[in-house]
C-alpha positions in Angstrom: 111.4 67.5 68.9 112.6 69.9 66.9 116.5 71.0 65.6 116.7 74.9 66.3 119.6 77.1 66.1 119.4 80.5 67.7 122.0 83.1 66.7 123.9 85.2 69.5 123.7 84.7 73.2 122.7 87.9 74.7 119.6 87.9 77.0 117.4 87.4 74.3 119.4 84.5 72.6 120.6 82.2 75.8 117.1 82.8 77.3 115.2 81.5 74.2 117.6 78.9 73.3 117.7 77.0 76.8 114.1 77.1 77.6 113.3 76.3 74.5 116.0 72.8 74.7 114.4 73.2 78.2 110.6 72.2 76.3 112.5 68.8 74.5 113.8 70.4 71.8 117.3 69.8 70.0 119.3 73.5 70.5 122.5 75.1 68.9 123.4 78.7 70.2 125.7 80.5 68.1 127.8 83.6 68.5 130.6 85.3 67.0 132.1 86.2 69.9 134.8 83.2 70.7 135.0 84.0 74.2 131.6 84.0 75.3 131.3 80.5 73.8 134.2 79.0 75.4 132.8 80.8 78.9 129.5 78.5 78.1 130.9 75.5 77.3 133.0 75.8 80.4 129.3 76.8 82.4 130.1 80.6 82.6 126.8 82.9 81.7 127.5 85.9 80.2 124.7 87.6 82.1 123.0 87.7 85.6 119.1 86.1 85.3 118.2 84.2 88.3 117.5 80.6 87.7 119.3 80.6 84.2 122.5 79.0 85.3 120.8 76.0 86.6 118.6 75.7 83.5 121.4 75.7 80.9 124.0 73.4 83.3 120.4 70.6 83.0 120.2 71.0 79.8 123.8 70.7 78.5 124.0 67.9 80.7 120.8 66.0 78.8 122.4 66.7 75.4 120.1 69.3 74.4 121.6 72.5 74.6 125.2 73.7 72.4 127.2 76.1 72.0 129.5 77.0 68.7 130.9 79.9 66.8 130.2 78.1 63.5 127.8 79.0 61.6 128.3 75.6 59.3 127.5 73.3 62.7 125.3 75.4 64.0 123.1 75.7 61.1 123.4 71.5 60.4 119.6 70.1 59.8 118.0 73.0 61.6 114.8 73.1 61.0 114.1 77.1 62.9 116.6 79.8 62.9 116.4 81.7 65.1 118.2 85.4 65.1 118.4 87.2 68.5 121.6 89.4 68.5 121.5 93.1 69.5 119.8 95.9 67.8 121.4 99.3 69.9 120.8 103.1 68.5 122.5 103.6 65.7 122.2 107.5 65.9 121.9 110.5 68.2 117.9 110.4 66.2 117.3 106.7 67.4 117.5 104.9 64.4 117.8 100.7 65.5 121.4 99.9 64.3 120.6 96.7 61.9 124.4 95.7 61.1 124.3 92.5 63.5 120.7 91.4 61.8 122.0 91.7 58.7 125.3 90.1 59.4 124.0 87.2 61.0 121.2 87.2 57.5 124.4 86.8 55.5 126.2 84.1 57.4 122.6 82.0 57.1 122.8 82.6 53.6 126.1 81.5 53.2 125.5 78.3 55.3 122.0 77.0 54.4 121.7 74.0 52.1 118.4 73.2 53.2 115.1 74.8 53.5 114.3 76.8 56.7 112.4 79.0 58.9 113.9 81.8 59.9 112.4 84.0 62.8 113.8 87.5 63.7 113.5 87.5 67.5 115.5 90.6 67.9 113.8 93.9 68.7 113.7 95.3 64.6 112.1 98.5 62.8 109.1 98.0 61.1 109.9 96.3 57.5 113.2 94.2 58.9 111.7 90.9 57.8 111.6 92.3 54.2 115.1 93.2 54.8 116.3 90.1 55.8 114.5 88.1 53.3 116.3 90.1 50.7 119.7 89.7 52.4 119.6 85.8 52.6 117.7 85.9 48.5 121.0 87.4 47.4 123.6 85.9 49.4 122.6 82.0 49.3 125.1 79.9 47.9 122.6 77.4 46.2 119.9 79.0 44.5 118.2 76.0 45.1 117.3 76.4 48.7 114.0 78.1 49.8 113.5 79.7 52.9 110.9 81.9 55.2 111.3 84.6 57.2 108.8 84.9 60.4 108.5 87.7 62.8 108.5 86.4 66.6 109.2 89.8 68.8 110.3 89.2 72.2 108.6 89.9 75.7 110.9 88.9 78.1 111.8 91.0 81.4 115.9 90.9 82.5 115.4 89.0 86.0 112.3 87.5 85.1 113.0 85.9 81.7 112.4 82.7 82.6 109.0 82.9 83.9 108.2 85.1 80.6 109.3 82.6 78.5 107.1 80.0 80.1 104.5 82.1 80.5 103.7 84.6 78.4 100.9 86.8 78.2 100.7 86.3 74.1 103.3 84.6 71.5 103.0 87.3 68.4 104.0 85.9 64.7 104.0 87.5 61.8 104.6 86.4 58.4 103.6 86.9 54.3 103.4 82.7 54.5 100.9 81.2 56.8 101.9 78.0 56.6 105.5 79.1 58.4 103.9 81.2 60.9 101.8 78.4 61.7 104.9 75.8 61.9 106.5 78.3 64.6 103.2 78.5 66.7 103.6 74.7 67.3 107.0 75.4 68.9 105.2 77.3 71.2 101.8 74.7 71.7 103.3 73.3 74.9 103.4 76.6 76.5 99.7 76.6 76.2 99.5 80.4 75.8 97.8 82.8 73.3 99.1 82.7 69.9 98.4 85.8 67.3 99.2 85.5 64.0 99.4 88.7 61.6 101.4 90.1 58.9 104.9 90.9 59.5 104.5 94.8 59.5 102.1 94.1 62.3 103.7 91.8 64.7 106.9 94.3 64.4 105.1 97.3 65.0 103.2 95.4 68.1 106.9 95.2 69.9 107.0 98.8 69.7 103.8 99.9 70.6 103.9 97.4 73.6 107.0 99.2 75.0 106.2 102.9 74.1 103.0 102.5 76.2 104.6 100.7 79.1 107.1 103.4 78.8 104.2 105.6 78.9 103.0 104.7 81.5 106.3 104.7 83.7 106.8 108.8 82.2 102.9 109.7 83.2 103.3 108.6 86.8 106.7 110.3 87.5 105.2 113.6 85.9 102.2 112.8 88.3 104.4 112.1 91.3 106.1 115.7 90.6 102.7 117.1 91.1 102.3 115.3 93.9 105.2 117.0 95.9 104.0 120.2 94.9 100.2 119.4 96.3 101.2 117.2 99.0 99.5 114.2 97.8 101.3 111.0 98.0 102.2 109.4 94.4 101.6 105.2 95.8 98.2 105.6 97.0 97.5 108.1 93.5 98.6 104.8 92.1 96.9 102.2 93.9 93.8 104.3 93.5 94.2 104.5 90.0 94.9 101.1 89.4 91.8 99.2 90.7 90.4 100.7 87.5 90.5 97.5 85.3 90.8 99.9 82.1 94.4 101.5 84.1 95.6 98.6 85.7 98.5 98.9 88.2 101.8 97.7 86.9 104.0 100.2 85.6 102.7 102.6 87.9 105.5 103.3 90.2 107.2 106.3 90.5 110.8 106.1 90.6 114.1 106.8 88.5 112.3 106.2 85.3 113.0 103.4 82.9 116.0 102.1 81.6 118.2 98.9 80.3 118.4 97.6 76.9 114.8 97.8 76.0 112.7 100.3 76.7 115.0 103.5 76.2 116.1 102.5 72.6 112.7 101.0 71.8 111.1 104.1 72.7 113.8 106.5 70.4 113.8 103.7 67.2 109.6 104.1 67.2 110.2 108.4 67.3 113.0 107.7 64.5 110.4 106.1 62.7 107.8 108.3 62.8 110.1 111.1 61.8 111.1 108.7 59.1 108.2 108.6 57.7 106.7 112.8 58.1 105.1 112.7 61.7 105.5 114.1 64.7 105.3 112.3 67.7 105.3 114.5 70.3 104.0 112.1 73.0 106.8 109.9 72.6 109.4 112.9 72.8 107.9 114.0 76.0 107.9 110.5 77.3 111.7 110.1 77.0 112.1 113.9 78.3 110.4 113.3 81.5 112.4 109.9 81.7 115.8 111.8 81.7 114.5 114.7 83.9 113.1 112.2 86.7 117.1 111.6 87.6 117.9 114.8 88.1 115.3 115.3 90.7 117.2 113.2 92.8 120.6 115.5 92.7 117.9 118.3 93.4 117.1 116.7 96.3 120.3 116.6 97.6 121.1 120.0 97.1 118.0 121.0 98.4 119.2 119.7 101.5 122.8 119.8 102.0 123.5 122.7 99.9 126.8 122.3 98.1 127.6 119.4 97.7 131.3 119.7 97.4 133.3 117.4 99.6 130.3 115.4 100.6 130.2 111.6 100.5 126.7 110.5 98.3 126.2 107.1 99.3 124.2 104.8 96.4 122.4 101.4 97.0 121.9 99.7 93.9 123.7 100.3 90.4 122.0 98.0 88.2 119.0 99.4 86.1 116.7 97.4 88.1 116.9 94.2 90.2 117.9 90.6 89.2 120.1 92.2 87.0 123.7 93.4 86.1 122.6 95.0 83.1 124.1 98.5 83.7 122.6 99.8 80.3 120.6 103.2 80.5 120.9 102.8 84.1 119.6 105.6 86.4 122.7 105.0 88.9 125.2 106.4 86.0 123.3 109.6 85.6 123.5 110.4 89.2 127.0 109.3 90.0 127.9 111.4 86.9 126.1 114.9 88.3 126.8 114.1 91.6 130.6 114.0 91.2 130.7 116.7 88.8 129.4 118.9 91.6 132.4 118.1 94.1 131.4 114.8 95.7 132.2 111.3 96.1 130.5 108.6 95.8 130.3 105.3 97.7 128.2 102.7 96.2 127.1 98.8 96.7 125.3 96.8 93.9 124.7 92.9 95.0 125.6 91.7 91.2 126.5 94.7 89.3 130.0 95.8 90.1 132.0 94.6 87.2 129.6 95.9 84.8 129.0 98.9 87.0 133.0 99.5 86.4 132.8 98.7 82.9 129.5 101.1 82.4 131.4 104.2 84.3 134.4 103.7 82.0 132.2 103.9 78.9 130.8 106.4 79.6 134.0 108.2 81.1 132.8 108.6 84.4 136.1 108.7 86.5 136.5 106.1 89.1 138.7 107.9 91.0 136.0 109.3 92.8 133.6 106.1 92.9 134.2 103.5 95.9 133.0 99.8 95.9 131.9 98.7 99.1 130.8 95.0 99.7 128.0 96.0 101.6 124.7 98.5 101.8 126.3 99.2 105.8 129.7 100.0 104.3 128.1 103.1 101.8 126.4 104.4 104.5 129.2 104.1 106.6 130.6 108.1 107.2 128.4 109.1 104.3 126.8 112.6 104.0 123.4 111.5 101.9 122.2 107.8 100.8 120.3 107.0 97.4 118.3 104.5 97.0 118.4 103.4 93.5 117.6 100.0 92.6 115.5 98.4 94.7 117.0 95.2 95.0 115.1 92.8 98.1 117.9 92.8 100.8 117.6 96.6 100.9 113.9 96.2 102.2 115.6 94.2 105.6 118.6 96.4 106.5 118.9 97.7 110.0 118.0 101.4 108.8 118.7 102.4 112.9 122.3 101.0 112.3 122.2 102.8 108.5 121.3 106.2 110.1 123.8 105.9 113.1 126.9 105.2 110.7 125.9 108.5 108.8 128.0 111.6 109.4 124.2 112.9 108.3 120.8 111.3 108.3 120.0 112.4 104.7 118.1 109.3 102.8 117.0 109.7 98.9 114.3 106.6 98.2 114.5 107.1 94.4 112.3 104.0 94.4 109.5 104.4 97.2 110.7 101.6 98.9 110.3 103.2 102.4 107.5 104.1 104.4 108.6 108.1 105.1 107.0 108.2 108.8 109.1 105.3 109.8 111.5 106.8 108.1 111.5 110.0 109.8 110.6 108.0 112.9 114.0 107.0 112.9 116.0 109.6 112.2 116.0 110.2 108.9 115.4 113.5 106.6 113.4 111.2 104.0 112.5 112.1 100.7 110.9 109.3 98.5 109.3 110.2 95.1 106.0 112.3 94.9 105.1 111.1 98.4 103.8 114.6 99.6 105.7 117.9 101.0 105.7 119.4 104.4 108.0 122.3 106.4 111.1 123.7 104.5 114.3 121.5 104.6 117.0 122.1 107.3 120.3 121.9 106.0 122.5 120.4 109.0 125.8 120.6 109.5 128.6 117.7 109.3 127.9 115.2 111.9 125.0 117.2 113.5 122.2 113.8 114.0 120.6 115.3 116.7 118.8 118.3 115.6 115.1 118.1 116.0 114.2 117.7 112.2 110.6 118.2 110.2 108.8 115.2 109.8 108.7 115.7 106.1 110.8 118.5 104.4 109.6 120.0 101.4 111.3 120.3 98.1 112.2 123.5 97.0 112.7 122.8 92.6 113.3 125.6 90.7 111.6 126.0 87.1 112.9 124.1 84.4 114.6 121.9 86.9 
């Protein structure tokens, strides 16, 4: 058993510390933030991850798992020290914002009296462990005290954390001293999973690389699913086709709203800050995030496409978060379209299972007025009297609604599947003017009038996208 101490309980820091007080060891989380810490140690999560709740109530129960905002008791006789706090943009040119790494290097400093690992979990530029080395060097109270620094980047999926944790596809550790890097991989023995060990430039730079290609590969198949439409080829079997290749594979091939959350959107900017940093010019990367942010606006295309104006309509959108078992509004597609969609005369009526309260905290952020947003409490509620409906997360319960009750409750039958989730004859078999994502064109859209359900409509509509759109 070991004593660990993991700094900040975001999704990074209260995933790693409970499964790893989950594998025997002895676990102190720490964080700044007062009330989060009295939430926990009441058995309030901060976050939505399924089967987290459970996991932290066992293991505060057995005595393994704590929560404190001091660094002095958090830091007692641990032997790893962990640092997991957030890393957002710190620019409009992507740069990683460091001030909570380097914060949290100084409180260690402050605190240690004994030697210790120290292991940057967050997601850090290239050269952060050399960083925080230096930090702690010049800050420790007793001079006397030796410490390492080991990079340990994080793979971990919101809403399926857990199983990432416990089984991941490789643990990555980098470090200038073996012997530490080495002492970590034993943390991680029980898991039974591939461990690589490399220098500390390396294991940072394999974070970044890992996202910017899954990213990659998200951006290529929406630019291939706008093709699609044009050709009348249909994006999911371009992907399933593609993806029996074993050097393609299939995940991340689904077209959709793009990527977003907490990961992937500033991962993607920090690696293009760095590569301007340092004289290059990566233009895939640049192309990847503009194809990311155009992929939303196809769906207000869409719309208009159809209806027209859009003034006075009522958009209805299923889904908020920026992807399911989540409430993690961050970068979320949902915010986009309620923005554009609004700004062009509508309202919006909208139904997230998990998501609301961040949903209204997101909108306020980013100054999205409310006044024209609705909450409902259920998917049948947004499409109650509503004009056009959005799929935008593609949460599970959406896949069992009673579409035939959905499309009678419309004032029209207008249904945007941002995420494919839909077959589009059964759609259109029921009523529906369907548009999903690169699934293929067909006659020119009719644009129906206000509660007008009954017109003989085209089995599948085409789009109609303008250049530069």
């Amino acid at each position: 058993m070991a004593v660990i101490s993991v700094i900040g309980t975001g999704y990074v820091g209260l995933v790693t510390g409970t499964c790893l007080s989950d594998m025997g060891n002895q676990v102190t989380c720490i964080d700044i933030v007062e009330e989060k810490i009295e939430k926990l140690n009441n058995g309030i999560l901060p976050i939505y991850e399924p089967g987290l709740e459970e996991m932290v109530e066992r293991n505060v129960a057995a005595g393994r798992l704590h929560f404190t905002t001091s660094y002095a008791e958090g830091l007692k006789n641990a032997e790893f020290i962990f640092i997991a706090v957030n890393t957002p943009p710190s620019s409009v040119a992507g740069g990683a914002d460091m001030r909570f790494v380097e914060s949290a290097a100084r409180m260690i400093a402050e605190e240690l009296d004994h030697y210790a690992i120290i292991i940057n979990k967050s997601t850090v530029p290239v050269g952060s462990g050399d960083i925080v080395s230096r930090i702690v060097r010049n800050n420790l109270k007793r001079p006397d005290v030796t410490f390492s620094v080991v990079s340990n980047p994080e793979f971990l999926r919101e809403g399926d954390a857990i199983k990432d944790f416990q089984n991941p596809d490789r643990v990555v550790l980098g470090s200038s001293e073996r012997d530490a890097a080495e002492k970590v991989a034993r943390l991680y023995l029980p898991l039974r999973a591939t461990i690589m060990i490399t220098d500390i430039y390396t294991a940072e730079m394999i974070k970044y690389a890992s996202n910017a290609f899954l990213a990659t590969k998200i951006s290529f198949i929406n630019e291939i699913a706008q093709i699609c439409e044009r050709l009348g080829a249909d994006v999911k079997e371009v992907a399933n086709g593609m993806g029996y290749d074993r050097r393609i594979g299939r995940d991340f091939l689904d077209a959709g709203l793009g990527y977003g959350g907490s990961c992937f959107p500033k991962d993607v900017r920090a690696l293009a800050h760095m590569a301007d940093e340092a004289g290059l010019h990566p233009q895939m990367l640049h192309a990847v995030m503009e194809i990311n942010h155009d992929q939303r606006r196809l769906v207000v295309n869409k719309l208009t496409d159809i209806l027209g104006s859009l003034r006075g309509c009522v958009i209805g959108i299923l889904g908020l978060a920026f992807k399911p078992n989540t409430d993690d509004m961050r970068e979320a597609p949902s915010l986009d379209i309620i923005r554009w969609v609004t700004a062009q005369g509508a309202t919006v009526r909208a139904y997230d299972p998990v998501a609301r309260e961040t949903a209204v905290e997101a909108m306020k952020l980013h100054s999205i007025s409310l006044d024209n947003v609705t909450f409902c409490e259920t998917a049948y509620d947004v499409a109650e009297g509503s004009d056009a409906l959005v799929l935008v997360t593609h949460w599970n319960e959406f896949k069992s609604l009673n579409m035939q009750r959905i499309r009678e409750s419309m004032r029209r039958p207008i249904l945007i599947d941002g995420r494919n989730m839909y077959e589009p004859s059964e759609m259109t078999n029921c009523g529906f003017i369907y548009r999903g994502m690169g699934r293929g064109s067909g006659p020119a859209p009719t644009i129906l009038p206000p509660g007008d359900t009954t017109s003989t409509l085209p089995s599948e509509p085409a789009l109609s996208l303008t250049e530069g759109d």
